[in-house]
C-alpha positions in Angstrom: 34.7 -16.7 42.8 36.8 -13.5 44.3 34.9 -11.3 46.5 35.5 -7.7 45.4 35.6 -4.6 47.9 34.2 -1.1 47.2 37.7 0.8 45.8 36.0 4.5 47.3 34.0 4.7 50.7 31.8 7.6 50.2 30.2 7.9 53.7 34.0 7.7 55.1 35.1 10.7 52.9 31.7 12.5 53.9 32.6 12.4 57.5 36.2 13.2 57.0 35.3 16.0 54.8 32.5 17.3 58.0 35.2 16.8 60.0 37.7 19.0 58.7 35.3 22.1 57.9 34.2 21.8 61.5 37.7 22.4 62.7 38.2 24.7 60.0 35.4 26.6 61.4 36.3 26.3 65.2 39.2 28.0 63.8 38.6 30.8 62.1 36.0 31.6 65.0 38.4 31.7 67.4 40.8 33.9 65.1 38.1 36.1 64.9 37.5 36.2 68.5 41.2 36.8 69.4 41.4 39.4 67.0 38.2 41.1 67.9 39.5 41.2 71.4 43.1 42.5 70.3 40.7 45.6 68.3 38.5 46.4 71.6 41.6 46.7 73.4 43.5 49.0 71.3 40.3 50.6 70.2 38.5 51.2 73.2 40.6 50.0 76.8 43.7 51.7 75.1 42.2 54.4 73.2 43.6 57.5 74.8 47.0 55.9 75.3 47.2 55.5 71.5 46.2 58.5 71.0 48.7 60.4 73.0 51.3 58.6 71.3 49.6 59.4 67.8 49.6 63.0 68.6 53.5 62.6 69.9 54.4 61.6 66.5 52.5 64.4 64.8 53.5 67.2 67.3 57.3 67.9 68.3 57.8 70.1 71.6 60.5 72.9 69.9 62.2 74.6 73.2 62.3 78.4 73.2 65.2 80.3 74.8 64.9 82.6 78.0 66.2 85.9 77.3 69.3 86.4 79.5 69.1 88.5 82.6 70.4 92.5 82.1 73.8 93.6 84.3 73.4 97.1 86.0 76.1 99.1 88.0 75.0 100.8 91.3 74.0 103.7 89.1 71.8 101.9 86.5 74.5 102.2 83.5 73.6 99.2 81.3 77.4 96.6 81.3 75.8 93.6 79.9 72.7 93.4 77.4 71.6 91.3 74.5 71.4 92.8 71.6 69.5 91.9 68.2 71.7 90.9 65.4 71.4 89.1 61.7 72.8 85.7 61.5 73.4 83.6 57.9 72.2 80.1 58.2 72.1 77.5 55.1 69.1 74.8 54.8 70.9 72.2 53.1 67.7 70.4 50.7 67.3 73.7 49.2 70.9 74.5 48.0 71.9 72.0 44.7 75.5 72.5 45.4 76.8 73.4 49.1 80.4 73.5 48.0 79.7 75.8 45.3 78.0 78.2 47.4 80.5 77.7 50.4 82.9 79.0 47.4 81.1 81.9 46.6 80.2 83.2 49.9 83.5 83.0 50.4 84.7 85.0 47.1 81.9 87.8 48.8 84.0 87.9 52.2 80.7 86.9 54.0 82.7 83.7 55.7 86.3 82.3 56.1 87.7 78.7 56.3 87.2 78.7 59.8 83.6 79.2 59.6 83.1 76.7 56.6 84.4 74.1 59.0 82.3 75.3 61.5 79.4 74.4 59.6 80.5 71.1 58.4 80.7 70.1 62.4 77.3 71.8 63.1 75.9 70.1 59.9 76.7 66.6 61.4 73.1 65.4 62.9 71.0 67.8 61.0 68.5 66.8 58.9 68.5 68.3 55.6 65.7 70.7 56.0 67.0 72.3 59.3 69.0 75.2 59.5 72.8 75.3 59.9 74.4 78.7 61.3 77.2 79.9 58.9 77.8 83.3 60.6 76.7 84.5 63.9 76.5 88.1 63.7 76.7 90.4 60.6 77.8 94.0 60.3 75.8 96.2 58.4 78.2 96.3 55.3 78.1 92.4 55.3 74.4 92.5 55.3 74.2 95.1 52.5 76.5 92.8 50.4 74.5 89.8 50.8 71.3 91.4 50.1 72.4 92.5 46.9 73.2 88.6 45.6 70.6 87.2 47.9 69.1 85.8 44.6 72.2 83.3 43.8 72.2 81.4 47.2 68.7 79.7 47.0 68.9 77.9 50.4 70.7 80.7 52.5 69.0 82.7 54.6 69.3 85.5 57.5 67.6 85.2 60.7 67.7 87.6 63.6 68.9 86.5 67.2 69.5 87.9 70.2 73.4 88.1 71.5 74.8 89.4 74.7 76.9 92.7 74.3 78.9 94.2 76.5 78.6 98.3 76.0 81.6 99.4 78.1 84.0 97.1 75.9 86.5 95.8 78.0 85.7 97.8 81.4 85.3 95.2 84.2 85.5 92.4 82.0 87.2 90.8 85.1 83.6 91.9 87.1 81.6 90.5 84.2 83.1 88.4 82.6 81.6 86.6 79.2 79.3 83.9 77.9 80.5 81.4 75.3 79.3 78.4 73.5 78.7 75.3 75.7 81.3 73.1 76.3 81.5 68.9 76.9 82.7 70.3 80.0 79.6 72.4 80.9 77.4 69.5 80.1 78.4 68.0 83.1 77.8 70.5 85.4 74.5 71.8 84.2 70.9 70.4 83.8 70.7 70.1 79.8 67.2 70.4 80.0 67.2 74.2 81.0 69.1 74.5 78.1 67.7 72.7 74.8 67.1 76.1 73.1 70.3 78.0 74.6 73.7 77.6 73.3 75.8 80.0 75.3 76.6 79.9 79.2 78.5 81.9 81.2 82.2 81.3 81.5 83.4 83.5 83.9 82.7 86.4 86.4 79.5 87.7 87.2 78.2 85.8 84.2 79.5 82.4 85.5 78.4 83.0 89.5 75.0 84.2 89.0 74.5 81.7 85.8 71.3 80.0 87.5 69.6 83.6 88.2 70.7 85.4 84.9 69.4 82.5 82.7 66.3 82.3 83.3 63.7 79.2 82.7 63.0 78.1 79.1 59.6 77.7 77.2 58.1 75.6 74.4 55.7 75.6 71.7 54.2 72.6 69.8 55.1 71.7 66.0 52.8 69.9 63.6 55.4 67.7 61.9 55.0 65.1 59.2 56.4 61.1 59.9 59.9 62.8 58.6 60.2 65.4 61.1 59.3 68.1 58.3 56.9 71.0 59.8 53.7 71.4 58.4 50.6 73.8 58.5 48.3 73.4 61.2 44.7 73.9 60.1 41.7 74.5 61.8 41.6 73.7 65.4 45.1 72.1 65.6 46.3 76.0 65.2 44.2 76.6 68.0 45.4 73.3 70.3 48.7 73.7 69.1 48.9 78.2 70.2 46.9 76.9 73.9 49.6 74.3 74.7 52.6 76.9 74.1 54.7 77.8 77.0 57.0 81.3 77.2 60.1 81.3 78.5 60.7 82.9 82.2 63.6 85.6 81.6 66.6 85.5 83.5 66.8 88.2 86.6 68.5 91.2 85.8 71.4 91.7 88.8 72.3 95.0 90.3 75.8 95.5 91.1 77.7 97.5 93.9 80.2 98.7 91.2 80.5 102.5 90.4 81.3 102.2 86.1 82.4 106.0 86.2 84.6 105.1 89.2 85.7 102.2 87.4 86.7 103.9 84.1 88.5 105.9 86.3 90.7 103.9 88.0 91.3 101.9 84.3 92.7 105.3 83.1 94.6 106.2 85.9 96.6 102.4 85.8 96.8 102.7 82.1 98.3 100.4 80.3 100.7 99.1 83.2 99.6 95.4 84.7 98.0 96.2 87.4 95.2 95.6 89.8 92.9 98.4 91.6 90.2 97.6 94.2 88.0 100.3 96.0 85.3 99.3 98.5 82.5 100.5 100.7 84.4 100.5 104.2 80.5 100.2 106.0 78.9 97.8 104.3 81.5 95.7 101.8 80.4 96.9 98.4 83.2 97.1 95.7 83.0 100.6 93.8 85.7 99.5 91.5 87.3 96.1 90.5 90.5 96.3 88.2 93.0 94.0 86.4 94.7 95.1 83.8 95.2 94.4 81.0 91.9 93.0 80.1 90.5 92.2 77.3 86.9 93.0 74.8 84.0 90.3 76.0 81.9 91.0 73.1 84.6 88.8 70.8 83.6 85.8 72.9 80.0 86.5 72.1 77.8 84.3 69.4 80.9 82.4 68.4 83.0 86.0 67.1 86.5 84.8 67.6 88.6 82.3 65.5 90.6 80.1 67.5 93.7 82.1 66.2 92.4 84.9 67.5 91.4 83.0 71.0 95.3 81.5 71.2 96.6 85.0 70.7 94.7 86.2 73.4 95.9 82.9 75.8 98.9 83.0 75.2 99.6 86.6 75.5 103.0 87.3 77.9 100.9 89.6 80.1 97.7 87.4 80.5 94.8 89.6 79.5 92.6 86.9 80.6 93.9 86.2 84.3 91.9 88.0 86.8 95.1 89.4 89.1 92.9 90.8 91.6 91.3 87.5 92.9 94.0 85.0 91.8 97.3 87.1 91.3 99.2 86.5 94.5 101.4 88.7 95.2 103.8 89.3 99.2 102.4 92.2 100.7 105.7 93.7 101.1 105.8 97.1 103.8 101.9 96.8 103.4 102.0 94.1 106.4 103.9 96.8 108.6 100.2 98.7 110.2 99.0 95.2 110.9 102.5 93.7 112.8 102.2 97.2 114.3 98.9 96.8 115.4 99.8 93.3 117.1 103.2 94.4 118.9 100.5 97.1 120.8 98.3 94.7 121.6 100.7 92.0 122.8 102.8 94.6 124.7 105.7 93.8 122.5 105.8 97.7 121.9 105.0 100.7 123.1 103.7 103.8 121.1 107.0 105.8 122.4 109.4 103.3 122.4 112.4 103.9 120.4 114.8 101.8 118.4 117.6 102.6 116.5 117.9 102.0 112.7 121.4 101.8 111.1 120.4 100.4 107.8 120.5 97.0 108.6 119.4 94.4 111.1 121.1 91.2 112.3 119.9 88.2 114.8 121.5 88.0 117.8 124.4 85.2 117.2 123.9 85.5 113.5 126.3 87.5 111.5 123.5 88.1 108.4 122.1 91.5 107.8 119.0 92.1 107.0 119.0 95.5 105.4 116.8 98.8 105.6 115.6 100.1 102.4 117.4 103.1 103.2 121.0 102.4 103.4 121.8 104.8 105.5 119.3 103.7 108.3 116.4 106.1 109.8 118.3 106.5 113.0 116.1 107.2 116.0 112.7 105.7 115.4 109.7 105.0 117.2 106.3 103.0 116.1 105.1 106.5 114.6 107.5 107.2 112.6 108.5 103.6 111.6 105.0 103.6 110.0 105.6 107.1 108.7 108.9 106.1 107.0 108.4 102.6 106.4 111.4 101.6 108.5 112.3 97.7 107.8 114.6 97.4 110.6 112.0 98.1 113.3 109.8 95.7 111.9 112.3 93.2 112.0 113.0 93.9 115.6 109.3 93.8 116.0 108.7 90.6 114.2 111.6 88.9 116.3 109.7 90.4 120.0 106.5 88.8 118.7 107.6 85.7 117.2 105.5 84.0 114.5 102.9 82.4 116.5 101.4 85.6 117.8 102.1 87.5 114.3 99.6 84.3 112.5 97.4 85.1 115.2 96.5 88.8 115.1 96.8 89.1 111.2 94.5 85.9 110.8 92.0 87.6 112.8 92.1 90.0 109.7 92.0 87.4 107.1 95.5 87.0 106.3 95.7 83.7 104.3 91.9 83.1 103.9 89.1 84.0 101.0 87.0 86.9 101.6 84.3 85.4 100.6 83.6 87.6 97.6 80.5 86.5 95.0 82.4 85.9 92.0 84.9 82.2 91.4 87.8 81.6 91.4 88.9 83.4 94.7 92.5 82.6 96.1 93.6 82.3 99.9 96.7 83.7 99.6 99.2 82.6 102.5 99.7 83.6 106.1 103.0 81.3 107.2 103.1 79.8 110.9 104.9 77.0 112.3 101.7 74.4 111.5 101.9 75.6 108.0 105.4 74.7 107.5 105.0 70.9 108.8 102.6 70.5 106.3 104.0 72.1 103.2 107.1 70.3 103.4 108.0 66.6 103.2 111.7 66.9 104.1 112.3 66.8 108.0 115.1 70.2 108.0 112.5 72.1 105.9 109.7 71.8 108.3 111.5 73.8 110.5 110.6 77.5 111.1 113.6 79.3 111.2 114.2 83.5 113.1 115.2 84.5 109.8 111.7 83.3 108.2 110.0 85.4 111.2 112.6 88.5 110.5 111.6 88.9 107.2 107.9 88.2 107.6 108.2 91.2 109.8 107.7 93.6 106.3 105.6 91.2 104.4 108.2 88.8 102.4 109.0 85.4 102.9 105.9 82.8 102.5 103.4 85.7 102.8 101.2 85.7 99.8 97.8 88.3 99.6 95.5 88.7 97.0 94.5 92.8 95.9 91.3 92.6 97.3 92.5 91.1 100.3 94.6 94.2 100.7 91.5 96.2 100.4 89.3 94.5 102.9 92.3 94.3 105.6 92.4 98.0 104.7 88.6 98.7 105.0 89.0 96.6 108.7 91.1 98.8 109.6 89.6 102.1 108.4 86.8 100.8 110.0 88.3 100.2 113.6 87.8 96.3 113.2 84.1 96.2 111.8 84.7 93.3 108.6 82.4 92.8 105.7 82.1 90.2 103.2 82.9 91.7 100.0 80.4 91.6 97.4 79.3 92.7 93.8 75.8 92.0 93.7 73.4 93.8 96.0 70.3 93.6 94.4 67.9 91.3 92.1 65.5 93.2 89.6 62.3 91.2 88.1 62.5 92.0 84.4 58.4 91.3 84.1 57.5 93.4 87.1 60.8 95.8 87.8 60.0 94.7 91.5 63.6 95.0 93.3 65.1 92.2 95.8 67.7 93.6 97.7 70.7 91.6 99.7 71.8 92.6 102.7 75.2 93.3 103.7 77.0 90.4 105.3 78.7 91.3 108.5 81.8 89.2 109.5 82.8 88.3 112.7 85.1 91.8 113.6 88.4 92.4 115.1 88.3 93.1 118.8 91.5 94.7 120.4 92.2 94.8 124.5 92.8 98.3 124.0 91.0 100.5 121.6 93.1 103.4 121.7 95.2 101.1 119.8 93.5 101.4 116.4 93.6 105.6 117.0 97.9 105.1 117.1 97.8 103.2 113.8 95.1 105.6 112.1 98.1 108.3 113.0 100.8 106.9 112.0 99.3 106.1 108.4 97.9 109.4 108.5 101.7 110.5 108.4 102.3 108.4 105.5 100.2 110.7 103.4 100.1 114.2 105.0 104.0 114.4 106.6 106.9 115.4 104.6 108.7 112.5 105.2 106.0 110.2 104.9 106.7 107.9 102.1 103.0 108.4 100.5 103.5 111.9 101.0 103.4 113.0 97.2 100.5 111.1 96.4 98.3 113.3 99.0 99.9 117.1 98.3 97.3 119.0 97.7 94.4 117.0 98.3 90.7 118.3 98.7 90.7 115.4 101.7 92.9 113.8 104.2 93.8 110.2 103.8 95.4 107.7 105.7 97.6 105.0 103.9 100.6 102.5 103.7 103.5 102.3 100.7 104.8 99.2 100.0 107.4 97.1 97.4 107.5 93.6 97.1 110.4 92.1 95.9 110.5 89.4 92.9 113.4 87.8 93.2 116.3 87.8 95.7 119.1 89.6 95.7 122.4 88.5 97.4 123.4 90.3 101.2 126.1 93.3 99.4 124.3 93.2 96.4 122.6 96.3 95.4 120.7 96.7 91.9 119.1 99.7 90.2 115.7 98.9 88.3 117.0 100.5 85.2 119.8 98.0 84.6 117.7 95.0 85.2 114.7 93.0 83.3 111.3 95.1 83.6 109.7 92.2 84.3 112.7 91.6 87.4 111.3 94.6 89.3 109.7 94.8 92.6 105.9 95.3 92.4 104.6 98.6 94.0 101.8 98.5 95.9 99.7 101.1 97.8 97.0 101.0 100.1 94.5 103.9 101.9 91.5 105.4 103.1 89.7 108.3 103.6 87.8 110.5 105.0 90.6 110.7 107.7 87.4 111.4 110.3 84.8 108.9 109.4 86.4 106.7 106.8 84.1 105.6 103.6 86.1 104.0 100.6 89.1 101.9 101.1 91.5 101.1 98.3 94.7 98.7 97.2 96.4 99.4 93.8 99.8 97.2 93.1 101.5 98.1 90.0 103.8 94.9 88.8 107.3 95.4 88.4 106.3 99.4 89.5 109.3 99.5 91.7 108.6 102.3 94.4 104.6 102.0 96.0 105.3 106.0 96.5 106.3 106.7 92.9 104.0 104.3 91.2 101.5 103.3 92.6 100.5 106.3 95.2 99.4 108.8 91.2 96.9 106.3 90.9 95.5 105.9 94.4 95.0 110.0 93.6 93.9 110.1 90.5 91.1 107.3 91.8 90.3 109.3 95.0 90.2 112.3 93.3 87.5 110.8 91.4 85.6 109.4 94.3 85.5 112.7 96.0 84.2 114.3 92.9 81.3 112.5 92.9 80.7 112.6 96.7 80.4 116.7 95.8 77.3 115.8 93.1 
């Protein structure tokens, strides 16, 4: 008989069964455990960390604008403000149709295509509850209009900003120049956080130098924001947290400048509407009374995005450049201007004597060398000494000059005035100019012949042609050196730094440069006379411009010539281009005694310094000396 086994063990099963619920167990304890752990350390050990980053996510830090530092002349006339005006901005979740409304805005004149672009690019990255600007400023008839159908643009709203204004218009707009809307190219210059909340910078001038100080340091305050970025109500004691935790902006510092606006307005009127540059300064300490290139242009288009890019193009592209500042970056030969200086040298290098005489006979030619170099006078001035060569402007003694001195020792002297370098003046984009010499010319040229100097490149540097290149306010400050016997100062615009919280005043000092020292200071006293003779000697080629003056001046005509003419050619300014014509320039200073203001004008394509420039070296004087008398 078969045995037969049990088909089920039951105590097997038990134990397997025991087994299994006691791993089961083991488990889901240590589950438990490693979860209990993971909720003490994000409960308790990281607690506050959590928390901080719980707030973060509730709270958004919103960054509040500085308000932009105030402009003064020396006077405390206001040049550069902001201003409160009404801007139209569209929050795009609460309009149902944005083309639609584009459309009818536009019907109403309140924007053009250019501005409905606009938007669209300023739209890109918003969310749809923020506010996109569709106008920056409106004038009061705008605003009227809108108000009356400000019930069919749900969605479109007007907000008050702050804007920077320029009250004189275009006056100095080469002093101050503008702020505009921040560039890729500004990015990389500036630190982006110092200017979350700002969306203007200064482009150029004053605005531009003193950027960092006229800015000022921005603020914050604290949002309650839902998990969409939406802002909500605080209640309770988050109002409270959120009011404690704000931050206020730091205004900018309001700057102080040396200019004198009525002074300024002045000399604009005088120059009219002629391209042109005017510079008056402060012979004893460097400030600049007056600051002119003309034409210029209205800075208060640039501002809060008011110009269309047609507009903008026009103004670029203009043929006499509204936007280039001619008195730091025009450069321009000094022409007869030079002539005082190369004077001043052939005294101190005993190339000349005060009494020595020379004979003029209209023309000049280097010994061996059958090329004239001709006298502006064709006639010649005949018998002429260092006086009267001054007096007269006589070309051919300057050319015999130039040729006794040679161009190593004319670099040298008119160097030690700043010929060919910056002055140093607080605003950018300052050029050098150029004051020739033999090391110059090696380096200038790649071809072997053209690195050589040449007499004839000497001759004519001798009454400020050739290579030499000046700015206008160079012209002024070699003109204040001399007024002022050799004493130099770094030109400047600022002078003073005002605390817009506490009105406390932080003056600069003048900067003293390193002056011109002569062997022989009688020296300076023979040039002082001679250009005194310019202006108050019948024959003295500034001598118009000074008749009947309150005050006696001392200056220097001069014309520089913009393009050359052949040796037996002659030309008469009426017959040729405008633009063709030699550029006038004048320079002076007075009082006579105890000098106080220096000034350069050039007039382009004036012809004659005498005739068009030397009315508005009056006209400007005139003015200075009236308010001398207040």
């Amino acid at each position: 008989m078969l045995r037969q086994e049990p088909i089920k063990d039951t105590w097997a099963e038990q134990r397997l069964f025991n087994n299994r619920v006691i791993w089961a167990l083991a488990g889901m304890l240590l589950l438990s455990g490693l979860l209990t752990n993971r909720l003490i350390h994000l409960q308790v050990v990281e607690y506050q960390r959590y928390a901080d980053l719980s707030h973060g996510n509730r709270v958004r830090i919103q960054p509040l604008a500085p308000t932009r530092g105030i402009i003064f002349d020396r006077n405390g006339v206001v040049m550069a403000e902001n201003l409160p005006v009404y801007q139209m901005a569209l929050i795009a979740e609460q309009v149902s149709d944005i083309e639609r409304t584009l459309d009818r805005l536009m019907e109403l004149d309140l924007i053009d295509d250019e501005q409905r672009e606009r938007f669209f690019r300023a739209r890109r990255g918003k969310r749809s509850f923020e506010a996109v600007p569709l106008r920056y400023r409106l004038n009061d008839e705008e605003l009227a209009r809108f108000s009356v159908h400000r019930h069919e643009f749900p969605g479109v709203d007007i907000q008050a900003a702050l804007v920077r204004s320029y009250p004189l218009g275009s006056s100095a707009v080469h002093v101050l120049g503008y702020v505009g809307a921040i560039s890729e190219f500004d990015l990389k210059r500036i630190a982006t956080s110092r200017y979350a909340a700002t969306s203007h910078i200064g482009k150029t001038g004053i605005e531009r130098q003193y950027e960092d100080q006229l800015h000022g340091e921005p603020g914050n305050r604290q949002l309650l924001v839902n998990a969409q970025g939406r802002e909500m109500d605080p209640k309770g004691g988050a109002s409270e947290e959120l009011f404690r935790n704000r931050k206020e902006p730091v205004p900018g510092s309001d700057l102080i400048l040396s200019l004198d606006s009525r002074l300024q307005i002045a000399a604009e009127k005088a120059l009219g509407d002629r391209r042109g540059t005017v510079v008056a300064i402060d012979v004893n300490n460097g400030d600049i009374l007056a600051l002119v290139s003309q034409p210029g242009f209205d800075p208060n288009l640039f501002s809060a995005g008011g110009m269309s890019n047609e507009e903008y193009f026009a103004l670029q592209n203009n043929a006499d450049k509204p936007m280039f500042d001619r008195v730091l970056s025009g450069t321009y030969p000094p022409g007869s201007i030079v002539k005082p200086f190369l004077a001043l040298a052939g005294l101190e290098y005993h190339a000349v004597t005060p009494g020595q005489s020379v004979l003029c006979e209209g023309y000049y030619s280097i010994p061996g060398n059958e090329h004239r170099y001709r006298d502006w006078k064709k006639e010649g001035h005949g018998i002429t000494d260092l006086h009267d060569a001054i007096a007269e402007s006589c070309d051919v003694y300057f050319y015999m000059l130039a040729m006794e001195l040679g161009i190593d020792r004319i670099h040298a002297m008119l160097a030690d005035f700043g010929f060919g370098k910056i002055t140093g003046v607080d605003l950018p984009g300052e050029k050098k100019g150029l004051m020739p010499s033999r090391e110059w010319k090696k380096g200038a040229f790649s071809r072997r012949s053209e690195q050589i100097w040449f007499p004839g490149e000497t001759v004519i540097t001798g009454i400020g042609q050739g290579y030499m290149l000046a700015t206008p306010l160079q012209l002024t400050h070699f003109t204040a050196t001399m007024a002022t016997r050799g004493k130099r100062f770094k030109p400047r615009l600022v002078t003073a730094f005002r605390d817009p919280l506490s009105g406390e005043i932080t003056e600069i000092p003048p900067q003293e440069l390193a002056p011109v020292e002569l062997a022989n200071d009688r020296h300076w006293d023979e040039i002082h006379k001679a250009m005194a003779a310019v202006m108050n000697t019948p024959r003295g080629t500034g001598w118009a411009a000074a008749l009947g003056g309150e005050y006696k001046m001392a200056g220097k005509t001069g014309s520089a010539q913009v393009f050359s003419i052949g040796q037996e050619e002659e030309y008469e300014e009426e017959e040729i281009d405008e633009r063709l014509r030699d550029h006038a320039l004048f320079i002076a200073f007075t009082p006579l005694e105890n000098p106080q203001i220096a000034i350069s004008v050039l007039v382009e394509n004036g012809g004659s310094g005498g005739r068009a420039a030397g009315p508005v070296v009056r006209q400007v004087l005139d003015a200075w000396y009236r308010e001398q008398k207040q």
